[in-house]
Each structure stands twice: as structure tokens, then as C-alpha cells.
C-alpha positions in Angstrom: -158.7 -33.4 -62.4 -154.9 -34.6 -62.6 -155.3 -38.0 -62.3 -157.6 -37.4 -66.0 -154.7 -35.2 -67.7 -151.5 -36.3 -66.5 -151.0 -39.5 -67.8 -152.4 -38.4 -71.3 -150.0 -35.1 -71.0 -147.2 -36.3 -68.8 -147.1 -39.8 -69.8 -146.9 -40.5 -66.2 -148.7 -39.8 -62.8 -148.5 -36.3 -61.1 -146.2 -36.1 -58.0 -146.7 -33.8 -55.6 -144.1 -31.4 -57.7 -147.0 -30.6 -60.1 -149.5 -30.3 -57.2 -147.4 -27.3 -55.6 -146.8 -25.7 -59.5 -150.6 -25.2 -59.7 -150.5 -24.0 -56.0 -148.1 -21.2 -57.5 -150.3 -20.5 -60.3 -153.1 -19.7 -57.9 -150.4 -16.9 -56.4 -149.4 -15.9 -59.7 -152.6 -15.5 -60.8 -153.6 -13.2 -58.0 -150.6 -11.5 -58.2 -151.1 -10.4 -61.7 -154.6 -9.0 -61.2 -153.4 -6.9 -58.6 -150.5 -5.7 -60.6 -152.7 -4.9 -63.7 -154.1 -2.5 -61.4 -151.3 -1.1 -60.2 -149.6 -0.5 -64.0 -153.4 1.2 -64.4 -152.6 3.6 -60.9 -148.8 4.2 -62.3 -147.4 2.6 -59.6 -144.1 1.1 -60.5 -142.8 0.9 -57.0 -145.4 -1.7 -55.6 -145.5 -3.0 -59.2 -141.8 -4.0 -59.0 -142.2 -5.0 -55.5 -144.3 -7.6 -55.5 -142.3 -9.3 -59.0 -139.6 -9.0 -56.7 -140.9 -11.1 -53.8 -142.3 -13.7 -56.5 -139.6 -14.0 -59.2 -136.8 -14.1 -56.5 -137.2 -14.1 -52.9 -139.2 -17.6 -53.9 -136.7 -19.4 -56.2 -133.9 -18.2 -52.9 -135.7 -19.3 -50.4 -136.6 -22.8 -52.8 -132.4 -23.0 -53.0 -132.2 -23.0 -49.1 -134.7 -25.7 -48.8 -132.8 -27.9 -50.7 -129.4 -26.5 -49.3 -130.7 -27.5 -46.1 -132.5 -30.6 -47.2 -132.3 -33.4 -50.0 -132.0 -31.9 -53.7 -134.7 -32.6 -55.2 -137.4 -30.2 -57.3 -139.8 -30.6 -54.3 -137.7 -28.8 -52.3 -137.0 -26.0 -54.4 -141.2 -25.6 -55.5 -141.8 -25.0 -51.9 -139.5 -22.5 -51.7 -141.6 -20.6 -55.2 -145.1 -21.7 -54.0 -144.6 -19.7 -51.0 -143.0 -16.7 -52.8 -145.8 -17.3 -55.3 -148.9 -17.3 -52.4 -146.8 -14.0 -50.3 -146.9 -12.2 -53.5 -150.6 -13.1 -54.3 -152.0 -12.2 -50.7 -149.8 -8.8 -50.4 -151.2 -8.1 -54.0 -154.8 -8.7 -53.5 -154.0 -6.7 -49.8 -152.3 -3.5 -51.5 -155.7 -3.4 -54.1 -158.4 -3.5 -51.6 -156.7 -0.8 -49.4 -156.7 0.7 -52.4 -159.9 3.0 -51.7 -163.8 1.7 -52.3 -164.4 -0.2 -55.0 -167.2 0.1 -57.4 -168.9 -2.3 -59.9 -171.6 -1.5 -62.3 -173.4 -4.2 -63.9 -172.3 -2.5 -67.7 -168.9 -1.8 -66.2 -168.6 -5.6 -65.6 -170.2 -6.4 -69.1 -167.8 -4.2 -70.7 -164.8 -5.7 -68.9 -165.8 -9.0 -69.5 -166.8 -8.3 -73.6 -162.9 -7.1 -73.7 -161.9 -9.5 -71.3 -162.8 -12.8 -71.7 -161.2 -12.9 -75.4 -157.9 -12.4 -73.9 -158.3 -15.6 -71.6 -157.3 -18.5 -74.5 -155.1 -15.7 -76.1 -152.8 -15.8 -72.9 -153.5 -19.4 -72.4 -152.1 -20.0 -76.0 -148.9 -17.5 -75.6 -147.9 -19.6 -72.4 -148.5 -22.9 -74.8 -146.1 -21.5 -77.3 -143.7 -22.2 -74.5 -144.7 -24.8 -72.1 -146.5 -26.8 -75.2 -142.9 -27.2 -77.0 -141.4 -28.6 -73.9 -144.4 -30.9 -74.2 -143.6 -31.9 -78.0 -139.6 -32.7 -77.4 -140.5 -34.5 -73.9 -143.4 -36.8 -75.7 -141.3 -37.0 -79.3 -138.0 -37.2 -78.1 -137.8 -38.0 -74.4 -135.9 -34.7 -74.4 -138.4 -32.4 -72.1 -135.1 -31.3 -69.9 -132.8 -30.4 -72.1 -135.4 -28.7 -74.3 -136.8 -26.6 -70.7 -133.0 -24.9 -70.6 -132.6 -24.1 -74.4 -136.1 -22.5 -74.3 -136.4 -20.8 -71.3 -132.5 -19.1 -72.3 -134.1 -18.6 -75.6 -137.1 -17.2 -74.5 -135.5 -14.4 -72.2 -135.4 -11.8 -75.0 -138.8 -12.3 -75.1 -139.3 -11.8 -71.4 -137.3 -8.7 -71.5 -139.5 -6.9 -73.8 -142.9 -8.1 -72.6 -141.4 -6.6 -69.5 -141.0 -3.4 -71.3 -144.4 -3.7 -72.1 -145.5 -2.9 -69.0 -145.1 0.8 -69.5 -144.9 1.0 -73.5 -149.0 0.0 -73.0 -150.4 2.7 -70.6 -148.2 5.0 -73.0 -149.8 3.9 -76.1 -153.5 3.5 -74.4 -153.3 7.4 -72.7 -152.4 8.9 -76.4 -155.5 10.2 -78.0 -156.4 7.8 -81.1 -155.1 10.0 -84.1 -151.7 10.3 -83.0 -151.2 6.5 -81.8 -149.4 5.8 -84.8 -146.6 8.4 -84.9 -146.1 7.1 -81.4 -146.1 3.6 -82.1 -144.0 3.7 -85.3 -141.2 6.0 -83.1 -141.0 3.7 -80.0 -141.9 0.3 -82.1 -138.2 1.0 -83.3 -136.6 2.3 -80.2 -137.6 -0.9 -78.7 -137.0 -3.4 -81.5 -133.8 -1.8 -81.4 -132.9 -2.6 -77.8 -134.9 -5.9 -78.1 -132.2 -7.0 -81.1 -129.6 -6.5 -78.7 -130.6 -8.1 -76.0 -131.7 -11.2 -78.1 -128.0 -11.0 -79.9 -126.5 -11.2 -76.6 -128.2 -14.4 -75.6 -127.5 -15.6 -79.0 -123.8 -14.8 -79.0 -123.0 -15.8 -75.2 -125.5 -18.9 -75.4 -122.3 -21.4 -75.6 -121.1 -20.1 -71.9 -124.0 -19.2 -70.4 -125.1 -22.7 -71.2 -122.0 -24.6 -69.3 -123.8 -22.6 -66.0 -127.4 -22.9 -67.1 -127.1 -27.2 -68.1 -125.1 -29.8 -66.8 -122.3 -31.4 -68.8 -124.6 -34.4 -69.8 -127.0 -32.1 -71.6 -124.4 -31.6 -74.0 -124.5 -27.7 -73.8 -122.9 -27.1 -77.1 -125.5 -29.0 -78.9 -128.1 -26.9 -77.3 -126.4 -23.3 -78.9 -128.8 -23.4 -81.8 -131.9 -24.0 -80.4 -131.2 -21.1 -78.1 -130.1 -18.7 -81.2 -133.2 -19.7 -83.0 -135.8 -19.1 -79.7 -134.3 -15.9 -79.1 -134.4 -14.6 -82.3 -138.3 -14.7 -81.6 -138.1 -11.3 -79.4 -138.0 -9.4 -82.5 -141.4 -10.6 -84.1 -142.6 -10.7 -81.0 -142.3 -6.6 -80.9 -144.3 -6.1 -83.5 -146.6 -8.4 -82.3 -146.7 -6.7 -79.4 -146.8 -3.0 -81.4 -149.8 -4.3 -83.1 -152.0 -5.5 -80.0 -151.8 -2.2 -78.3 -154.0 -0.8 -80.7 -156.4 -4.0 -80.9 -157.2 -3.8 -77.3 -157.2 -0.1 -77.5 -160.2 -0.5 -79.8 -161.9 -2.9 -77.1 -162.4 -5.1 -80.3 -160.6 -8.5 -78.8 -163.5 -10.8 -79.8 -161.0 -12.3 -83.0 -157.7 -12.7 -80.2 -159.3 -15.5 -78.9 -158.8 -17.2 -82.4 -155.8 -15.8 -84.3 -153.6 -16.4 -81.0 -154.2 -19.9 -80.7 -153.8 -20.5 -84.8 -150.9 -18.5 -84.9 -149.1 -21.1 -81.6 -150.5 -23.9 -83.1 -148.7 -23.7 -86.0 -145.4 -22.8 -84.3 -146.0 -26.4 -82.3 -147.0 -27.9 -86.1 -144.1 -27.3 -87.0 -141.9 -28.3 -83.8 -144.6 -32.0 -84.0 -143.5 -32.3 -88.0 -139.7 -31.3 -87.6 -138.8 -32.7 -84.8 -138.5 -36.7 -85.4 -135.5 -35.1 -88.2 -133.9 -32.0 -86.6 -134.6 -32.8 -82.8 -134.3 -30.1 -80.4 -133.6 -27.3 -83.1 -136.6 -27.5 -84.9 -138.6 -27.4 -81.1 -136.7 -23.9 -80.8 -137.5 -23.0 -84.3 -141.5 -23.5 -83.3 -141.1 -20.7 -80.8 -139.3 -18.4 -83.8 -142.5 -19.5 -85.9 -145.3 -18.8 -83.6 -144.3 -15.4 -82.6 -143.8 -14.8 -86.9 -147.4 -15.8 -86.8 -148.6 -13.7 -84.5 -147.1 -10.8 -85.5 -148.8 -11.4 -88.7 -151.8 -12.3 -88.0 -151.8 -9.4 -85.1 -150.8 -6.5 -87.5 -153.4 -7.9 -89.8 -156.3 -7.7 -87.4 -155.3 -4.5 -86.1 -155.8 -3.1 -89.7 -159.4 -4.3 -89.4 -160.6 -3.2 -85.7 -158.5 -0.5 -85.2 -160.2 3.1 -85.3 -157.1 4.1 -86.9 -154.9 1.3 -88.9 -151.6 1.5 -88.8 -148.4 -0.2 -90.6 -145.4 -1.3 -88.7 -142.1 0.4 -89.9 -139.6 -1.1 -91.8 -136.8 -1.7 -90.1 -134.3 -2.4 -92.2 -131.6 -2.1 -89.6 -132.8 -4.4 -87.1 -134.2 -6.9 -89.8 -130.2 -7.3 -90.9 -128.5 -7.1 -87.2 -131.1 -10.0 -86.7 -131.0 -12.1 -89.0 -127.2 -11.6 -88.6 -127.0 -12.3 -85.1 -129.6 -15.5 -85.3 -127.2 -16.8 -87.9 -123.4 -16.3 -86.0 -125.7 -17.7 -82.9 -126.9 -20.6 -84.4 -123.5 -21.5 -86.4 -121.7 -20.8 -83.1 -121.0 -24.5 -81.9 
């Protein structure tokens, strides 16, 4: 189907650069199947391992094939599709040596009630990324320098969905009643570490940019958009906090709905804003969407959850943020 999309998304033809980035998806896909049952098995080792092999032996070995070639983005995505694919095979190897597996027509009806919900709810938290890229490429011809600002931005964000990966199984093995005094004590041990790491990437954005863009992206101009993306990793906690206990209830049926809303509106705002405050106002999108969610998360979560709970007030945090998000932005 890319010769129907890609002109209508792209505004030009697909090269084969976007050809090998589904490729990787296919890898990446398998890959994250296999880990979700590995975080299920508690095994971190393999867990890691296979991130590993995807997340960096692929983007090295992409740097040698253009060290050793022409430099051009084809070279590199050869070198991630194939650290992409390794990942995906050894994955889908590790879970069917795994032991027997067994499938029950209700076990599959129950995965797939819980399940397929969660399908256009990831789809639309990958949007809230890749879809702003879309707006400032389409609105402002700036879809490269808005890729760095975004992705810096968004690593806060990565860090804690990263955390995640154990704070879930934690949460989900607690028996319901005590979920949570359990969520409301690690909600703020992790919003606390998450407003550090986001005031780091706000604080050092201005350096980290001169290695991260070249000189004619005009790195200092980019120092608020990165504040103002990064500052999302705190919402994005309780967002986060708030989910556990949705999909803990197995009542996901309303994700598929509040998840998209909640990014549309942060790519609204980035479509509205953008002809007047460029780049900026793309960042700011991210910042909104996650707001969203965590609203709209926390206010589901009241409704399906066996036992509702209110995220804390975190007085702290909320002033180290918005402190942070302020110095960050006024940096430059």
C-alpha cells in the first residue's frame, strides 16, 4: 500500500529508506511479543538482551555501513533492520523453547477482549510522536529539525516507560485492596526520579544539541522545544500510574477511545499553533497529549477499576517541574 499513503503523508514517493523502516517494524514487533513474555516469566536478563542487540548493536553496525560506504540513511537502516530482524527471530526462538504452549479457545477470547483495545491505544501513543514530526514536516517544511528536538525531548519519557517494565508486574502481582498504597508510594518515587531525568535534558538541552544537530539546524533555537517535550515525562507518570490499574481490571474496551482523543488533541494543538510559534508549539503538542492522557487515564480508572484510586499530590515535583520546564525553555 505505499504508493496509496505516501504521497498523501510524505508529500512525496517512498524510497527504499521507508521500505526497510517497516522491515524493522516487522522485527520490532516480534521482538516485543516475545519480551512481554519474558517481563510475565521475570526474566530481565533475556529481556535486556534482546533490547540490547535491537536498540544498539543495529544503529552500530548501521554506522559501519556508512563508515564503509556512502553516507546516506540507507546505509545506516540496513544496519537497524538487521538488528531489528536478529532481535525478532532470537525472541520468537527464546519463547517457543520456552516449554509447550497451550491455547484455549476462552483463553484466546479473553486475551483478545483485553487485547485488542490496546492495539489503537499504542498506535495513538506512537502518533503522539511520529504524528508531530508529520505536522512541522507538512506545516513548516521543518520534519528534521523537529525529529531532533522531539526525540531529545521525548527521552524522559522513554526512561520511565522503561521503568515501567518492572513497576507493572509489581503493581499487577499485588492483591487488588492494597494496589493503591502501592501505587501512591512508588507513583512518587518515580515521578521523583522521572523530574530529574526530564530536568537534566531540559537544563543540558543547549550542549547536548551542538552533538545531537548540525550547526544549520540552529541548535539554540531548538532549546525550547526540547524543554517543553520533556517536561511531558511527568504527566506521562501518572498516566502511566493510572493504566496499571485499568488493565489490571481487564476493562480496556474505553482505551481504544480516550487514547486516541487525548493525542489528537496534543496534534490539534501542534496543527493550530504551529503556523505562529513554529517548532515550539510542535513540542508543546507532545506536553499536551500526555496532560490529556493523564487525565482522561486517571478518570477512567475511577470508573473500571475494582478499587479507584487518586493520584498523590505532589507538590514537590509539580514545583521542581514547572521550574525546571521554565529555566529550560528560557535557556537560549
Amino acid at each position: 500500500t505505499l504508493p496509496w499513503w505516501s504521497p498523501a503523508l510524505l508529500g512525496r514517493e517512498a524510497g527504499p529508506e521507508i521500505l526497510l523502516a517497516l522491515v524493522s517494524s516487522l522485527g520490532g514487533a516480534w521482538m516485543v511479543l516475545a519480551q512481554s513474555y519474558l517481563r510475565g516469566a521475570d526474566r530481565a536478563g533475556t529481556f535486556v538482551a534482546l533490547a540490547v542487540v535491537a536498540s544498539l548493536l543495529g544503529p552500530a553496525s548501521g554506522l559501519v555501513v556508512m563508515a564503509a560506504g556512502e553516507r546516506v540513511a540507507l546505509g545506516y537502516l540496513i544496519g537497524v533492520t538487521g538488528g531489528y530482524l536478529l532481535a525478532g527471530l532470537a525472541g520468537l526462538a527464546v519463547v517457543v523453547r520456552s516449554g509447550p504452549v497451550s491455547a484455549g479457545r476462552q483463553a484466546l477470547r479473553t486475551a483478545v477482549r483485553i487485547g485488542l483495545p490496546t492495539v489503537p491505544h499504542q498506535v495513538s501513543l506512537y502518533l503522539a510522536l511520529a504524528g508531530l514530526v508529520v505536522v512541522a514536516d507538512r506545516l513548516l517544511g521543518d520534519g528534521g529539525r523537529a525529529n531532533v528536538a522531539l526525540t531529545l525531548g521525548a527521552g524522559a519519557t522513554v526512561v520511565t516507560a522503561a521503568m515501567n517494565n518492572a513497576w507493572a508486574p509489581a503493581v499487577y502481582r499485588t492483591p487488588p485492596e492494597r494496589r493503591g498504597a502501592v501505587l501512591t508510594e512508588t507513583t512518587g518515587a518515580i515521578a521523583l526520579l522521572t523530574v530529574v531525568v526530564a530536568g537534566l535534558v531540559s537544563l543540558l538541552a543547549p550542549w547536548v544539541l551542538r552533538v545531537a544537530a548540525p550547526g544549520s539546524y540552529g541548535p539554540d533555537a531548538l532549546v525550547p522545544a526540547v524543554a517543553l517535550a520533556s517536561a511531558a515525562a511527568v504527566p506521562s507518570v501518572l498516566y502511566l500510574a493510572s493504566g496499571h490499574l485499568v488493565f489490571a481490571s481487564g476493562r480496556t474496551g474505553a482505551l481504544a477511545v480516550t487514547t486516541p482523543l487525548a493525542v489528537a488533541g496534543g496534534l490539534l494543538w501542534a496543527y493550530l499553533l504551529a503556523p505562529a510559534w513554529g517548532l515550539t508549539a510542535v513540542a508543546a503538542g507532545y506536553l499536551v497529549a500526555y496532560l490529556l492522557l493523564a487525565t482522561v487515564t486517571t478518570l477512567l480508572q475511577r470508573r473500571v477499576a475494582d478499587h479507584p484510586w487518586w493520584p498523590p499530590v505532589l507538590l514537590k515535583v509539580l514545583g521542581v517541574w514547572l521550574a525546571v520546564t521554565a529555566a529550560g525553555w528560557s535557556l537560549p
